[in-house]
C-alpha positions as CSV (number, residue, x, y, z in Angstrom):
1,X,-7.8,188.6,16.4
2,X,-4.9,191.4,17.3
3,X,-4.7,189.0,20.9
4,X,-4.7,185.7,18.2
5,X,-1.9,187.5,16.2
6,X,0.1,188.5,18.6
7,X,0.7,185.3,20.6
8,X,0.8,183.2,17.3
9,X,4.2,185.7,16.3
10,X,5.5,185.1,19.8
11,X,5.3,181.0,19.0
12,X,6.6,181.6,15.9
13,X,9.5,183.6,17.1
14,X,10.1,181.0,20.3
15,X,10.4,178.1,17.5
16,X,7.6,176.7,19.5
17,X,4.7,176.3,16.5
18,X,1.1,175.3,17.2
19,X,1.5,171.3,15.8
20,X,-1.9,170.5,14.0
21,X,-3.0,167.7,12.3
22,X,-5.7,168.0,9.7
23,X,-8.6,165.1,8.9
24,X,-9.5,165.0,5.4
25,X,-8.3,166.5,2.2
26,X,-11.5,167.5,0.4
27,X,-12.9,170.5,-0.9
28,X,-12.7,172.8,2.6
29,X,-9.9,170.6,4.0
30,X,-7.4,172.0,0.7
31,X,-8.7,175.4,1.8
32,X,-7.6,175.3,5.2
33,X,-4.4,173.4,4.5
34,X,-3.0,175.8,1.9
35,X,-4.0,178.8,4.4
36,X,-2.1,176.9,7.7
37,X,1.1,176.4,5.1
38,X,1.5,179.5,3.3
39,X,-0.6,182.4,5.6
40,X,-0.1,181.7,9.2
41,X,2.8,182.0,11.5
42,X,3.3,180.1,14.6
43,X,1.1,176.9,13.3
44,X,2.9,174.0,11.7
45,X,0.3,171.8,9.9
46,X,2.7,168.3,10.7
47,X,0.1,165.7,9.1
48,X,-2.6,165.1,6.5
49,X,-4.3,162.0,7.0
50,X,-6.6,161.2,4.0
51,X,-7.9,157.7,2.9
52,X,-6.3,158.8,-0.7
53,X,-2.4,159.9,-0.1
54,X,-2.4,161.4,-3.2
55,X,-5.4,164.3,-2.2
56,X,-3.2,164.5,1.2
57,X,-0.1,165.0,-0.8
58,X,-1.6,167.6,-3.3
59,X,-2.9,169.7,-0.7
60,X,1.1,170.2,0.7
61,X,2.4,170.3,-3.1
62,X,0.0,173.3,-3.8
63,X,1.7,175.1,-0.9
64,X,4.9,174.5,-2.4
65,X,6.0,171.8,-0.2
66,X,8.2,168.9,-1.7
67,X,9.1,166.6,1.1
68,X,6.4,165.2,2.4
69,X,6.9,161.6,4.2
70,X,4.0,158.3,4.6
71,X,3.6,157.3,8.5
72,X,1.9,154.4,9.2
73,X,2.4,154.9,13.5
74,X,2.5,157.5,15.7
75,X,5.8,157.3,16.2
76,X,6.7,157.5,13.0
77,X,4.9,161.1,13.3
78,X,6.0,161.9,16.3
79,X,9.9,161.3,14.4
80,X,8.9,163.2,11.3
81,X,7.9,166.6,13.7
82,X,11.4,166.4,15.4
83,X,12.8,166.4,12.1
84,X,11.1,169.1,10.5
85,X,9.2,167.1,8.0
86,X,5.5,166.8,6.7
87,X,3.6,164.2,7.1
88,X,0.8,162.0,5.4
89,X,-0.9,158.9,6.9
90,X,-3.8,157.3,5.3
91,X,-4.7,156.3,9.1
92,X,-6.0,159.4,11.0
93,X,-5.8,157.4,14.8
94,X,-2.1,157.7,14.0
95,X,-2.5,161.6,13.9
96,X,-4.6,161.6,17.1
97,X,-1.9,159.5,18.8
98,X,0.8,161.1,18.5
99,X,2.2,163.1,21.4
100,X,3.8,165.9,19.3
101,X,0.1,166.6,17.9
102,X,-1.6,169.6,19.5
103,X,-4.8,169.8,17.9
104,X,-6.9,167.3,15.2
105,X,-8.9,169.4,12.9
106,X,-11.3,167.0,11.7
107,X,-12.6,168.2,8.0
108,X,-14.5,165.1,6.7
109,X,-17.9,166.0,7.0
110,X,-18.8,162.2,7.8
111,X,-20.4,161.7,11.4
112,X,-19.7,158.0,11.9
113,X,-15.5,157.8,11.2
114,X,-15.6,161.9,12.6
115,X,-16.7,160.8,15.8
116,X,-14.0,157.8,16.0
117,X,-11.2,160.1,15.2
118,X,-12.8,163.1,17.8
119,X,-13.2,160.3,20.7
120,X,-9.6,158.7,19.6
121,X,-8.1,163.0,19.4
122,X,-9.8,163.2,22.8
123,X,-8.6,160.1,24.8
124,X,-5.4,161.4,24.2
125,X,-5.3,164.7,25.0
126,X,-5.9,166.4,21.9
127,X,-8.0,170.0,21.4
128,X,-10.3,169.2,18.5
129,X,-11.7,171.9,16.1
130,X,-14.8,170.3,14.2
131,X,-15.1,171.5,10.5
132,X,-18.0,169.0,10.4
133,X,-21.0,170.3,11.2
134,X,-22.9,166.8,10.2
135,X,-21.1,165.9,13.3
136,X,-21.4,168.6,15.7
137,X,-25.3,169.2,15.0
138,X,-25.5,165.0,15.7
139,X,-23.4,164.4,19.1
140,X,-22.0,167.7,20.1
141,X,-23.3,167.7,23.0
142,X,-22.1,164.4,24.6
143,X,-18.4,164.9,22.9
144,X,-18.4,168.3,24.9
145,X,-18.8,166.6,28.0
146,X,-15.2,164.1,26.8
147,X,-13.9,166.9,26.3
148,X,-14.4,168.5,29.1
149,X,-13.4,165.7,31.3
150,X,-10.0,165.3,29.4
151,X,-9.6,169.3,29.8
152,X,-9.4,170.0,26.0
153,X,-11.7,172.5,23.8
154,X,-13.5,171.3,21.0
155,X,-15.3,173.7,19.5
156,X,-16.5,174.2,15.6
157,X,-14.9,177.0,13.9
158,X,-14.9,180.6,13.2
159,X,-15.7,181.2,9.3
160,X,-18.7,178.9,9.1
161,X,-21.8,180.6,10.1
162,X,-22.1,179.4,13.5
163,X,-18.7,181.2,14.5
164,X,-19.5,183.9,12.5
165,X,-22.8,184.3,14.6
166,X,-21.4,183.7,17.6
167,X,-18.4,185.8,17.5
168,X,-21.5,188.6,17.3
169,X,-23.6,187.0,19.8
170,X,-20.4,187.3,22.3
171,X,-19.8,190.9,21.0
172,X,-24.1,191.8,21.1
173,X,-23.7,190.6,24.7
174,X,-20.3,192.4,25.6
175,X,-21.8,196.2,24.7
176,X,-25.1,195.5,26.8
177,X,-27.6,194.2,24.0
178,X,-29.6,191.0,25.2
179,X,-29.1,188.6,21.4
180,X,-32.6,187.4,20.9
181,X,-32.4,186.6,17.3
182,X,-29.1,185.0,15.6
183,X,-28.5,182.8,12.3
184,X,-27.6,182.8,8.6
185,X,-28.3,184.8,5.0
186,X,-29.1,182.1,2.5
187,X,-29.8,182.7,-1.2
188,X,-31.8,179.6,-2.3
189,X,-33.3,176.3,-0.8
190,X,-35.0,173.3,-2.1
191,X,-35.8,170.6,-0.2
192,X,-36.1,167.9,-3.1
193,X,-32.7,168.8,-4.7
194,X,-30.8,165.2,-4.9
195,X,-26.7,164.6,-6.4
196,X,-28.6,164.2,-9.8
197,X,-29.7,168.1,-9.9
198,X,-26.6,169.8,-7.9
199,X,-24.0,167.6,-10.5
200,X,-23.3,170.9,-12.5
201,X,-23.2,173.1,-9.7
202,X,-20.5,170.8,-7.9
203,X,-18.4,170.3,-10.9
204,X,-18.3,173.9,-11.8
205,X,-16.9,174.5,-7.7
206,X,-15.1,171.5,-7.2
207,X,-17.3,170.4,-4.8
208,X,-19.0,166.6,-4.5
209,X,-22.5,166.4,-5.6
210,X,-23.3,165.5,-2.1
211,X,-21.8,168.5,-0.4
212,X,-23.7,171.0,-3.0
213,X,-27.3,169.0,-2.6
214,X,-26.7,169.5,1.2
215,X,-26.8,172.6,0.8
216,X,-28.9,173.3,-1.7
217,X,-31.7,171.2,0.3
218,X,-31.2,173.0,3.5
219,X,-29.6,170.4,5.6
220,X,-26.8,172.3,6.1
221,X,-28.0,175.6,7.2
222,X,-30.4,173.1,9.9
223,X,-26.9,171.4,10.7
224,X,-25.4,175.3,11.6
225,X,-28.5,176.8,12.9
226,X,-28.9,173.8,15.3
227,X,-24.8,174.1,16.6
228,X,-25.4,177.9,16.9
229,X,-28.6,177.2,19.5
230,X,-26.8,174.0,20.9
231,X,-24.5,176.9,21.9
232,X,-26.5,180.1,22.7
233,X,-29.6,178.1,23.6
234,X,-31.4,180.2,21.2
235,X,-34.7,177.7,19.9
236,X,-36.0,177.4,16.9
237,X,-40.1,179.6,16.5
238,X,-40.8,176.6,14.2
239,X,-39.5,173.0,12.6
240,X,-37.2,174.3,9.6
241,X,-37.6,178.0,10.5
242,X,-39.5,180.7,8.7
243,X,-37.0,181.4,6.7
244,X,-38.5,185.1,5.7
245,X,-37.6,187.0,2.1
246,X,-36.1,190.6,2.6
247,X,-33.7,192.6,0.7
248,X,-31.4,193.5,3.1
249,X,-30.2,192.1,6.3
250,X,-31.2,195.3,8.1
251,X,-35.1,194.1,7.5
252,X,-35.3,191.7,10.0
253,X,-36.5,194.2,12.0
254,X,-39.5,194.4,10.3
255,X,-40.2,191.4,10.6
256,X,-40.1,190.2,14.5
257,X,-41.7,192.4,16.9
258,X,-39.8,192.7,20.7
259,X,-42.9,190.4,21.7
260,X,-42.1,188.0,19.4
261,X,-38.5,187.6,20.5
262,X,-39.3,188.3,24.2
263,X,-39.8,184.5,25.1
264,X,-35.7,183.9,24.9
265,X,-35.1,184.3,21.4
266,X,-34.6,182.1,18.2
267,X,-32.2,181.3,15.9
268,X,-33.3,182.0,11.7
269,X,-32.6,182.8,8.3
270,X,-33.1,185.1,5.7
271,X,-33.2,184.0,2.5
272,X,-32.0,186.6,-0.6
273,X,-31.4,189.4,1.9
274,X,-28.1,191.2,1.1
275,X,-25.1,191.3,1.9
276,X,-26.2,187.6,0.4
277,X,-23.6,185.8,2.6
278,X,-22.6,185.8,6.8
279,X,-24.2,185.6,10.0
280,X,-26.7,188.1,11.8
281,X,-27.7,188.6,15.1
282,X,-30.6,190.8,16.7
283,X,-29.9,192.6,19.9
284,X,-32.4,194.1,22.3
285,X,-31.4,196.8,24.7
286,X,-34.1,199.2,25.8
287,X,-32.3,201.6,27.9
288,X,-33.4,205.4,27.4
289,X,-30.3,207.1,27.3
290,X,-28.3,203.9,25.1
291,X,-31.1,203.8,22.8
292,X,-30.6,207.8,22.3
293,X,-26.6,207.1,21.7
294,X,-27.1,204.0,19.9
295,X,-29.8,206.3,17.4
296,X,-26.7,209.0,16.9
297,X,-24.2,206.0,15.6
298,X,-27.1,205.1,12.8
299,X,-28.2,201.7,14.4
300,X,-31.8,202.9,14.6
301,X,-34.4,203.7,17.2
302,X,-34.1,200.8,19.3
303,X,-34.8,198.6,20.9
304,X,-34.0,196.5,18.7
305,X,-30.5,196.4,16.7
306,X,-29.0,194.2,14.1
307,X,-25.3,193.3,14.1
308,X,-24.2,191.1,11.2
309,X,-20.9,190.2,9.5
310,X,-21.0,190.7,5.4
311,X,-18.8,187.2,5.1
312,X,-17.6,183.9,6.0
313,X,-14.6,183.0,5.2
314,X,-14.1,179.5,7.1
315,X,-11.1,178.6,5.1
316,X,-9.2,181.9,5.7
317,X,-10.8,182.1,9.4
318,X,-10.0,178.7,11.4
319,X,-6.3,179.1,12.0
320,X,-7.7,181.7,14.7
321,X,-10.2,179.2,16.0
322,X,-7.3,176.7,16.3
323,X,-5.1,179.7,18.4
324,X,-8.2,180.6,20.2
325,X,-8.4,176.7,21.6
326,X,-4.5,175.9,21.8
327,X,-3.6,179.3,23.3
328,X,-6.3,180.3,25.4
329,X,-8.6,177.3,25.9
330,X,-11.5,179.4,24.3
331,X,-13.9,177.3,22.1
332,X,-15.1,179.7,19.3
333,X,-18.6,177.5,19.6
334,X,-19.4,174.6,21.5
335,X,-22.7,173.3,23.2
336,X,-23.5,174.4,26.4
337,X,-25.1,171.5,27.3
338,X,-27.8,169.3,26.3
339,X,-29.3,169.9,22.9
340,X,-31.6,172.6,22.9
341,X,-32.5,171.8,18.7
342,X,-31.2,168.8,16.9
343,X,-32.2,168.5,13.0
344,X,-34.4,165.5,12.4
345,X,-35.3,163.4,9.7
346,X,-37.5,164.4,6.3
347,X,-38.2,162.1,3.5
348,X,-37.9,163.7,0.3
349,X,-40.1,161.5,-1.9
350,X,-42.6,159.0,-0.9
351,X,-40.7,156.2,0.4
352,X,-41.4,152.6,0.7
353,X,-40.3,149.6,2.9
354,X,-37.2,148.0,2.9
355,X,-35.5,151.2,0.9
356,X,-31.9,152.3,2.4
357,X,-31.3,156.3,3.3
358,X,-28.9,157.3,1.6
359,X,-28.2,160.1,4.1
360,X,-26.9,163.6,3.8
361,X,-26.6,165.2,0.9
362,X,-29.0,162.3,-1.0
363,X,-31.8,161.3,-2.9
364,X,-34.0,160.2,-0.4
365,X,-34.0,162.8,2.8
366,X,-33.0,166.0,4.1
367,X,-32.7,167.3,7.2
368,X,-34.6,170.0,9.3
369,X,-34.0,172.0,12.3
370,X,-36.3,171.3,15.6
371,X,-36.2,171.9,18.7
372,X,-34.6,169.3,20.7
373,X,-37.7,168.3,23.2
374,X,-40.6,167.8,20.6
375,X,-37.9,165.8,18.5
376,X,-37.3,163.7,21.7
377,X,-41.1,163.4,22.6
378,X,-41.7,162.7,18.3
379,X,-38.9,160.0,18.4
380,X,-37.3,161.2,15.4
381,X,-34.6,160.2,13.6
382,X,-31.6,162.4,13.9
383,X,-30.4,163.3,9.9
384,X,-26.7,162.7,11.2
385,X,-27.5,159.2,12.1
386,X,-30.0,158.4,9.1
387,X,-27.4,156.8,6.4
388,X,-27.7,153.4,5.9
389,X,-31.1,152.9,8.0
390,X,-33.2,150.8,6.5
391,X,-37.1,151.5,6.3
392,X,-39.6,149.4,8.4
393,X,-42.7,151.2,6.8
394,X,-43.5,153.6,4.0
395,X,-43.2,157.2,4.4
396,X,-44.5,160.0,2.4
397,X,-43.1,162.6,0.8
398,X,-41.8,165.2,3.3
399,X,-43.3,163.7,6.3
400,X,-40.6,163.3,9.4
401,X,-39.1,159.4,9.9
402,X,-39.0,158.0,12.9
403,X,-36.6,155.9,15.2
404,X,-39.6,153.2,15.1
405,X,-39.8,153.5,10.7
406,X,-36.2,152.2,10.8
407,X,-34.1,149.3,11.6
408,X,-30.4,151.0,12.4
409,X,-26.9,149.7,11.2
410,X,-25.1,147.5,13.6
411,X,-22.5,148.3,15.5
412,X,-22.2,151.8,15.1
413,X,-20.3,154.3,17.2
414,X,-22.7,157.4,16.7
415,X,-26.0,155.0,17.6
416,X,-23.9,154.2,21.3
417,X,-22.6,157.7,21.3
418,X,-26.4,158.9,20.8
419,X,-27.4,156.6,23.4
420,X,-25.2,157.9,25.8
421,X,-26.0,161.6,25.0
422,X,-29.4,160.9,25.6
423,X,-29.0,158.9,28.9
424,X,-26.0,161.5,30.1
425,X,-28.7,164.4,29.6
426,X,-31.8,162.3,30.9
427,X,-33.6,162.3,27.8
428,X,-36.5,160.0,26.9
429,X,-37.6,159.1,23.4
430,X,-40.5,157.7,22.2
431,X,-41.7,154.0,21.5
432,X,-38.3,152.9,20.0
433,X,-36.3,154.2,22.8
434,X,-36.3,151.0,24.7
435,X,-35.4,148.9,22.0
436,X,-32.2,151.2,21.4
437,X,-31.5,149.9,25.4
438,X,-33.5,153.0,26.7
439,X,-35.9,153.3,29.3
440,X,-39.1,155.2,28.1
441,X,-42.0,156.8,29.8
442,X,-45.3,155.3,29.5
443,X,-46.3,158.2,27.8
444,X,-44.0,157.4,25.3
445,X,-45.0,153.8,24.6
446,X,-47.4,154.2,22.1
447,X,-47.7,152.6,18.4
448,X,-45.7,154.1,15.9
449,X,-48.4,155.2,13.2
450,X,-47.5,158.8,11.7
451,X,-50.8,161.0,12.3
């Protein structure tokens, strides 16, 4: 942060601002707008592009802007930045076009338009910082590797949990300690909560129904847990974590033994453990004379050590994920290859043929961490991917669905993208794999009947 701070003033005082482009003008996308407008020097937040101008405009009226102009082509954005002026577009491929654009923070929390406008952001040259975990949990991995080979950073951002976590995996790591344990404090989860239950809860924090039963069912904290092992390659001990009860953060120790973490760590939660928000993460050094010192400072006998941050603060926190990636090409998280979790497919209720998934944040699933290989060898249905698949067969109530229960949507960017990220990384899936234009492994082809 003092490095972030310091180089951000310099821009600032050069008249050379950051030029950023924000995706989305919902509940987190206000946040971070009114933060990049009224908070942060050396970032000029030049565009809002928003299916509804009037969300886009608010979001710049709330910050005390009153000239705000429509573009319809990147040109027209490109003129608007020369001049000074804001911008809204109701066509975000307009932001990722334009050559005064430096970065595309895309903020809508939907994986099938997210990854046009992170592909479109990437082909031309743009660093991408992914406030959609939905997203990032689905195809991170294979938009890395765009990324990479157009030499921008795309990364997710500090303030969410998986930045939090990783800023202290990066720290754990920098003092000597070995992270073998890394994830999130939750308060509540309930698998079966649907936009019928959450209604109250979303209206009261001006939040959709969707976002809050995401949460509330635990598809969220599977969508953050699974970036933060996509990055560390942490696994997961079991599908959907443990998940243990404490009362403090600080009582994680008690409950994983060195043994336990010894086989290259996992990533968890604690549910109702105080602080009652942030990120944790479990350190393992068991050198004499450190453990001695490390006693003396009040971190406890060894070798075991927690490190956690008491907040998250994602709308306050990504202006310094977006210097980070501008300024130094340093992602705050990203994959480190191929998917060492993804979060797969759970039906909520018993489910019959010919019904339509409403996706994430619905009535009819949720998602749940796993680790990457048994979902591959399972064939399950990635949650990112699961909106408007249509059911082949019934499926019980919380029993996983499979590529082979569903018939997908046509022509859908994330089914090639996950295609591709499969093929890229050598991955096989089961029995539907070849239908998907796959090759499978014998081993693979067998019926799909859920045992």
């Amino acid at each position: 942060m003092i490095i972030i701070d310091t180089e951000l003033r310099r821009r600032h005082e050069q008249d050379r601002p950051i030029q950023a482009a924000l995706i989305g003008a919902g509940y987190m996308a206000r946040g971070y707008g009114l933060q990049l407008l009224t908070a942060v020097t050396g970032v000029k937040l030049a565009v809002i592009a928003n299916r509804n101008h009037s969300a886009a405009v608010r979001i710049f009226a709330d910050s005390g802007v009153k000239t705000v102009e429509n573009v319809n082509a990147a040109e027209q954005l490109d003129e608007a930045i020369a001049r000074r002026v804001h911008a809204v577009t109701d066509d975000a491929l307009v932001a990722c076009r334009a050559k005064s654009i430096d970065v595309v923070i895309e903020a809508t929390g939907e994986v099938e338009f997210g990854a046009r406008v992170v592909m479109e952001a990437i082909k031309h040259g743009k660093h991408v910082i992914l406030s959609n975990a939905e997203l990032d949990a689905t195809l991170g991995p294979i938009l890395k590797v765009y990324a990479d080979r157009a030499g921008v950073v795309i990364t997710n951002t500090d303030g969410d949990e998986p930045g939090v976590a990783m800023n202290l995996f990066r720290f754990a790591k920098s003092v000597g300690c070995r992270p073998v344990l890394a994830g999130n404090l939750k308060g509540f989860i309930d698998y079966h909560r649907t936009p019928e239950t959450q209604a109250g809860f979303a209206a009261k924090n001006y939040q959709s129904p969707r976002m809050a039963t995401s949460f509330a069912d635990g598809t969220k904290l599977s969508m953050e847990t699974t970036i933060l092992a996509n990055a560390t390659g942490l696994r997961v001990a079991r599908r959907g974590m443990y998940g243990h009860r404490c009362s403090h953060v600080n009582d994680v120790l008690k409950l994983f033994s060195p043994d336990e973490l010894s086989s290259g760590g996992f990533v968890e939660y604690l549910l109702g453990a105080e602080p009652g928000t942030g990120a944790f993460v479990v350190g393992f050094n068991d050198e004499p004379i450190k453990q001695q010192y490390m006693a003396y400072f009040k971190m406890g006998p060894g070798p075991l050590y927690v490190f956690y941050t008491p907040y998250h603060l994602p709308h306050l926190q990504l202006p310094h994920t977006l210097a980070r990636a501008v300024l130094f090409q340093d992602p705050t998280v990203t994959p480190i290859g191929p998917a060492v979790c993804e979060v797969v497919t759970i039906a909520k209720r018993g489910l019959k043929a010919g019904e339509e998934l409403d996706g994430i944040g619905g009535f009819t699933c949720y998602g749940s961490i796993e680790n990457a290989v048994d979902a591959q060898a399972g064939d399950l249905l990635p949650m990112g991917v699961s909106g408007g698949c249509r059911l082949k067969a019934d499926v019980d109530a919380d029993r996983e669905i499979r590529y082979c229960d569903v018939e997908l949507p046509t022509a859908r960017l994330c089914d090639q993208l996950m295609i591709e990220q499969d093929q890229y990384f050598g991955v096989t899936r089961g029995v539907a794999a070849r239908a998907r234009g796959m090759s499978s492994t014998p081993a693979a082809e067998a019926s799909c009947v859920h045992s």
